[in-house]
VEXDRENVEX-943149 format. One record per atom (N, C-alpha, C): residue in one letter; y, z, x. Coordinates in steps of 0.001 Angstrom, whole numbers, padded with zeros to 6 digits, always signed. Layout:
<atoms>
AYZX/...
</atoms>
This chain:
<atoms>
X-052047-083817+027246/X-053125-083736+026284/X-054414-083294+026973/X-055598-082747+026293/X-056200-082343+026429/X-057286-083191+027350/X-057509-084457+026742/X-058275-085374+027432/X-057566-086135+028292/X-056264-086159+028692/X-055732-086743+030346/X-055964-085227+031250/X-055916-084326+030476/X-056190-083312+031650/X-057585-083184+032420/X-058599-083619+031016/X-060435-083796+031723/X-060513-084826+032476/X-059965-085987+032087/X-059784-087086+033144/X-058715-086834+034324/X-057953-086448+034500/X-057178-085910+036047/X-058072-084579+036309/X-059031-084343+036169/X-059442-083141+036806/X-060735-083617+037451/X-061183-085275+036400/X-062542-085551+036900/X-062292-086559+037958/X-061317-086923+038086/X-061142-088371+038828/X-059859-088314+039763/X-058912-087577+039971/X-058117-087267+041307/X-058394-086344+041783/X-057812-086791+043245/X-058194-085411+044305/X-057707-083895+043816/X-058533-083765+044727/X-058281-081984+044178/X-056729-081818+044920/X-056587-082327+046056/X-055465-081472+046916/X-053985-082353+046041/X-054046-083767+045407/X-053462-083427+044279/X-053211-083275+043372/X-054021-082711+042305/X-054036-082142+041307/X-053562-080955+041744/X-053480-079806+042881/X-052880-078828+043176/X-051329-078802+043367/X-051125-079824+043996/X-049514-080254+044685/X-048738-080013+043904/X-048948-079946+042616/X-048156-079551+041376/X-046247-079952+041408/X-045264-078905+041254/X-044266-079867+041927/X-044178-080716+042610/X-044649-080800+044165/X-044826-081322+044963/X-045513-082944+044826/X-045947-082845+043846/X-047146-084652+043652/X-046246-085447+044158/X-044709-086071+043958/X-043683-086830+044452/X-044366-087239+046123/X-043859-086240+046572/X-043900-085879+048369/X-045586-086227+048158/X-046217-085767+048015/X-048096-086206+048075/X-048159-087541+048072/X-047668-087957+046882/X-047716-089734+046627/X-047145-090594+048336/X-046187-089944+048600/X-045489-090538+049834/X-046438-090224+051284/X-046395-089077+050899/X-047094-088767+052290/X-048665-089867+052087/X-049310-089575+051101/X-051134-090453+051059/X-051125-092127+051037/X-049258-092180+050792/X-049273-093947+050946/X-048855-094497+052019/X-048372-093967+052733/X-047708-093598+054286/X-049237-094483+055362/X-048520-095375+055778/X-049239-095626+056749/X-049500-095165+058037/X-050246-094264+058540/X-049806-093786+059796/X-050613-093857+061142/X-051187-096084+060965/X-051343-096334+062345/X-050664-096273+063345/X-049362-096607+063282/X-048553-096697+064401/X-048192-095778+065163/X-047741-094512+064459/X-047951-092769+064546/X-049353-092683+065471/X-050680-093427+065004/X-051907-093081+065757/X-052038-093225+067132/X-051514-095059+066862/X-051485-095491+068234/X-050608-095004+069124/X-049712-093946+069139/X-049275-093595+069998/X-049289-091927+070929/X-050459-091480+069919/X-050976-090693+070352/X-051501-091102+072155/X-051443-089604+073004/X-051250-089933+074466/X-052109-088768+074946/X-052268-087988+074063/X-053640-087008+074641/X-055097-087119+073891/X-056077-086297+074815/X-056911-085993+074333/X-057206-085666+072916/X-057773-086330+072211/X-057853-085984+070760/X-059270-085399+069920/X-059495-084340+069610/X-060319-084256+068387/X-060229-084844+067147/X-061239-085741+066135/X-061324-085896+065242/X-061925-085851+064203/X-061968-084849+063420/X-063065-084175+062645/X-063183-084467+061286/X-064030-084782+060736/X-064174-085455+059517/X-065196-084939+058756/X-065701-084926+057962/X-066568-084666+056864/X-067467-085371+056284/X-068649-085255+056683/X-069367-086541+056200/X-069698-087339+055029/X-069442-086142+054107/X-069328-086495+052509/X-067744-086504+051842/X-066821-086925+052786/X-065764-086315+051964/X-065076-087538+051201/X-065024-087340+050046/X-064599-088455+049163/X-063063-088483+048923/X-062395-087756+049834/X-060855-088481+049486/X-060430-089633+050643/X-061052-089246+051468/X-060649-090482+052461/X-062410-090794+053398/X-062593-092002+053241/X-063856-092578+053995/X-064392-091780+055177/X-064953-091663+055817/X-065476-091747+057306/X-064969-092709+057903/X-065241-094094+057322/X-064150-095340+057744/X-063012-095145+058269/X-062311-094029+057737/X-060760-093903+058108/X-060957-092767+059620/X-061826-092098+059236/X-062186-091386+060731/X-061987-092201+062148/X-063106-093333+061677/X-063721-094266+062775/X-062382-095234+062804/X-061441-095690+061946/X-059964-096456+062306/X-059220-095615+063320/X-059168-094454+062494/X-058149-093813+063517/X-058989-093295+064972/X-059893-093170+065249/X-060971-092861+066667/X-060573-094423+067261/X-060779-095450+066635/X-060087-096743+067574/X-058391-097288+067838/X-057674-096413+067231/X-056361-096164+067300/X-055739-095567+068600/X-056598-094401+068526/X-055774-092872+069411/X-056768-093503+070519/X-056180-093471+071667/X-056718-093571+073229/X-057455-091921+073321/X-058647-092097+074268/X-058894-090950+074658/X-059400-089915+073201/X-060048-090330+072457/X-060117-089677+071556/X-061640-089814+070674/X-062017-088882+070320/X-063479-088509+069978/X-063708-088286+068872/X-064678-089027+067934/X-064724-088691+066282/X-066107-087926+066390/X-066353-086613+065444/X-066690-085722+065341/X-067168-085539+063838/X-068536-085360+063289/X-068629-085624+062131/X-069248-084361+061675/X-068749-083341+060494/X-069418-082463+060133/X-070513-082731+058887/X-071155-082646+059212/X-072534-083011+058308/X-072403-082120+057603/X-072721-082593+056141/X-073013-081825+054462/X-072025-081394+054059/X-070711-082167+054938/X-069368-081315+054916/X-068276-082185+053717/X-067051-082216+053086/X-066687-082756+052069/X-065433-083374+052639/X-064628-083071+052215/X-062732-083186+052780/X-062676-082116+053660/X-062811-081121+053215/X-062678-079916+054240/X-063552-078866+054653/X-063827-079564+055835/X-065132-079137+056687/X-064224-077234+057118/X-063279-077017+057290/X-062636-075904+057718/X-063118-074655+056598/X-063331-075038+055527/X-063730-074237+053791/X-065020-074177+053914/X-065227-075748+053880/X-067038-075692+052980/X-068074-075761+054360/X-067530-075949+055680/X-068978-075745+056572/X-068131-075024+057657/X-067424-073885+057944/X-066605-073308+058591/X-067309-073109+059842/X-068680-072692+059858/X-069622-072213+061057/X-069893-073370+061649/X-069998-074526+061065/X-070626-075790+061404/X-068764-076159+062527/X-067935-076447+062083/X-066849-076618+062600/X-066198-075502+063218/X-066683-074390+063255/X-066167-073649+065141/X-067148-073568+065874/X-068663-073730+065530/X-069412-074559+066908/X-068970-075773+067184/X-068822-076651+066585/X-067940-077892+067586/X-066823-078153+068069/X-066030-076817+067554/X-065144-076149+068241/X-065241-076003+069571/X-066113-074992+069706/X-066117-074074+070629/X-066794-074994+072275/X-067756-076205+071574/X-067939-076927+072866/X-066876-077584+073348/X-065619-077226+072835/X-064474-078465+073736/X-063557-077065+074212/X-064133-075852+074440/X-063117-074882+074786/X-063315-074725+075858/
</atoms>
């Protein structure tokens, strides 16, 4: 109907509202816990986040930065979910200082 579609367009994420077939696998993958996966991270890590991004906290940035050993949280300012789209210049200069 017309009005579950204005309400799923105003109030879930965009990446799934896109997933389209796929929502099943989305649901699994976004309920998926994946500290343990973190903590066993063993290299050097970048972690880049978005400072405005409303599908997952900054909070979850700063969990997983105390998870992964050796690993650096990185915040793109004015940036959303995906700092790679909406501040692209902003995220290959902080790129480019770890090259």
């Amino acid at each position: 109907s017309k009005i579950k579609l204005f309400f799923f367009k105003k109030f879930a994420s965009i990446d799934y509202y896109n997933s389209r077939e796929m929502k099943g696998i989305f649901k699994k993958i976004i309920n998926e816990n994946f500290e343990n996966y973190a903590a066993k991270i063993t290299i050097p890590t970048i972690i880049i986040w978005g400072e405005n991004d409303q599908e997952l906290s900054p909070k979850n940035g700063k969990l997983l930065r105390s998870l992964i050993n050796d690993s650096i949280l990185r915040i793109v300012w004015k940036s959303g979910h995906s700092p790679n789209i909406e501040s692209h210049e902003k995220l290959a200069n902080l790129l480019l200082e770890y090259i």
